[in-house]
C-alpha positions as CSV (number, residue, x, y, z in Angstrom):
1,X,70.0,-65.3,18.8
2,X,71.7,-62.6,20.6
3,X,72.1,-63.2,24.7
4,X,70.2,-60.9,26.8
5,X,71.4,-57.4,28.1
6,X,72.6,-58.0,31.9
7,X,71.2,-54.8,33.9
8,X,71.8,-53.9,37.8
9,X,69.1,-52.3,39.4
10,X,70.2,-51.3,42.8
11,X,67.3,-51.1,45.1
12,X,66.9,-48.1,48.0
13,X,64.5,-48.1,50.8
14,X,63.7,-46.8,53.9
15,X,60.5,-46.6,56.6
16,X,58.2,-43.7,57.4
17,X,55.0,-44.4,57.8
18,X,55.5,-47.8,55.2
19,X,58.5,-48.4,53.3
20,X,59.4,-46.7,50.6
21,X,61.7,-47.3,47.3
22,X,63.8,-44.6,46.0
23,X,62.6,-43.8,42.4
24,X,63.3,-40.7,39.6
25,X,61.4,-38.9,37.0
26,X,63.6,-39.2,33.5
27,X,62.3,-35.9,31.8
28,X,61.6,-38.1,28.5
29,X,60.6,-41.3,29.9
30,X,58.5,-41.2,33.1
31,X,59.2,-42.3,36.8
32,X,61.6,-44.9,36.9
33,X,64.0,-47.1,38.8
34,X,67.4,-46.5,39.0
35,X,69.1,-49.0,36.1
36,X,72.4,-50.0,34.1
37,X,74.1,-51.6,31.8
38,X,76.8,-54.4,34.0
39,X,80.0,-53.8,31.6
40,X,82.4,-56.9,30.9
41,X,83.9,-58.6,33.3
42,X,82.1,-55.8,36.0
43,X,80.4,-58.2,39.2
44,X,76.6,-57.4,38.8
45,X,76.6,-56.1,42.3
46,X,79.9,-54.0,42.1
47,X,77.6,-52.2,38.7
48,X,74.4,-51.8,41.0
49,X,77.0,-49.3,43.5
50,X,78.7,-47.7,40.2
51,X,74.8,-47.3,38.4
52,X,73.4,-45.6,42.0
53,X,75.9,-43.3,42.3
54,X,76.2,-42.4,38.2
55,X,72.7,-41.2,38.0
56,X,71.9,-40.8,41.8
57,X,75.1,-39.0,43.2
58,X,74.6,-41.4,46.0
59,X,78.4,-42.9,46.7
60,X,78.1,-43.9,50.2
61,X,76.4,-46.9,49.7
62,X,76.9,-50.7,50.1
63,X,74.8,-54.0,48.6
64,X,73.2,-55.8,51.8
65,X,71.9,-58.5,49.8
66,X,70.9,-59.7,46.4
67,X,66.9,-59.7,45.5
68,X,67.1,-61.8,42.4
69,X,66.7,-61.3,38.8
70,X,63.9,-60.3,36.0
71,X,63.6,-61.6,32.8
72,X,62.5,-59.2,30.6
73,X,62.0,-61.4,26.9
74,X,60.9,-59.0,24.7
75,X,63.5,-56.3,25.2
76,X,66.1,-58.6,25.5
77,X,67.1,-58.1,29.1
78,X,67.8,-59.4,32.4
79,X,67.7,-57.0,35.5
80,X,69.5,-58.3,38.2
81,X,68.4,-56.2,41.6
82,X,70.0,-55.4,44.3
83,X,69.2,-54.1,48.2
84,X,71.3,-51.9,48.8
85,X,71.8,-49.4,52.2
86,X,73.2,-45.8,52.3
87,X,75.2,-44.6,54.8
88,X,74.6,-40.8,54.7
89,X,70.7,-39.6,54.9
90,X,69.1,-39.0,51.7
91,X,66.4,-35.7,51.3
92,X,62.7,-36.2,50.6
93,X,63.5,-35.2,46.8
94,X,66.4,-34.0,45.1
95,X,68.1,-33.4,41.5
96,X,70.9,-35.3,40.2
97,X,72.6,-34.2,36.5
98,X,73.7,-37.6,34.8
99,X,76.3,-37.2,31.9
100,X,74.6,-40.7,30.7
101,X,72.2,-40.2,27.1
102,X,74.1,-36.8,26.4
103,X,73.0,-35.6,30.2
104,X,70.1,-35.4,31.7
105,X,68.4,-34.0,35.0
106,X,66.8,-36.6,37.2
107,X,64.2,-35.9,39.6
108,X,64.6,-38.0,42.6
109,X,61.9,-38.9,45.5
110,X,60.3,-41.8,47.5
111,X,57.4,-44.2,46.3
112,X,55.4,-46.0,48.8
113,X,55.5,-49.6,47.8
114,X,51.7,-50.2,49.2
115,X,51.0,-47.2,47.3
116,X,50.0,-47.5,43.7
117,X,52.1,-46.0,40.9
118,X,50.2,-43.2,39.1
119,X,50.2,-43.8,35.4
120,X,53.8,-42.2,34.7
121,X,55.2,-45.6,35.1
122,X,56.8,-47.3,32.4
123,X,55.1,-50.8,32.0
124,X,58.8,-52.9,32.6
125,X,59.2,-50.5,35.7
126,X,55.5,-51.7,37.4
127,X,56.7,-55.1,36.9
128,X,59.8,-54.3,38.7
129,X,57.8,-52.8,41.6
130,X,55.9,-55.8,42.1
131,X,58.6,-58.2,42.1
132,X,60.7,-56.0,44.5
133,X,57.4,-55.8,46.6
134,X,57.3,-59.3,46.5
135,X,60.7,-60.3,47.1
136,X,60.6,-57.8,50.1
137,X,57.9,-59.4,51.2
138,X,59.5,-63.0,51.1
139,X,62.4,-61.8,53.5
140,X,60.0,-59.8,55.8
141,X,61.0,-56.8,55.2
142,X,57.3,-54.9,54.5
143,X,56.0,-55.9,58.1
């Protein structure tokens, strides 16, 4: 039995009117959060930075805390997520070019975590949504 696939999710929000989670559109796999593979011997939270600016461009960024991690069984991974904070001011959308998968152009933008996600959602990344919602919610950070 092979051990599961470690990935870092690093985790983006910010407050308007609620607080919102920085998401993408991958133009072959619907609206998505921002994920990697941690690399040997990388510290999960130092490959949550190094996945956020690979496919974000965002570089100016630090973890603030650990959220926990996801089991996800039947693909064989774990998603280990982290909040993390930005220190320049991000647009409303944007595109990023990642060289990962041969390149690809990411549509960036901001979901509303009390807001449900339309049906361009990948099933793993709804589950995701809910237990960042949740584990937001455990450290008060939705009120």
């Amino acid at each position: 039995m092979n051990s599961p696939v470690q990935k870092a999710v690093p985790i983006v929000i910010r407050r308007r009117s609620s607080l919102e989670i920085l998401a993408f559109r991958h133009p072959l796999a619907g609206s998505q959060l921002v994920k990697g593979t941690i690399e040997e011997g990388e510290e999960p939270a130092s490959a949550a930075l190094r996945e956020l600016a690979e496919a974000s461009g965002i570089r100016e960024a630090a973890v603030e805390s650990a959220l926990g991690r996801l089991a996800f069984p039947e693909i064989g991974q774990n998603w280990h997520f982290y909040l993390c904070r930005v220190a320049c001011s991000l647009a409303e959308e944007w595109t990023f070019y990642t060289q990962d998968d041969g390149g690809h152009l990411f549509q960036f933008f901001w979901h509303g975590l009390e807001t449900a996600p339309d049906r361009s959602w990948h099933r793993d990344f709804l589950s995701a949504l809910s237990f960042v919602r949740g584990r937001l919610e455990e450290v008060g950070a939705l009120n």
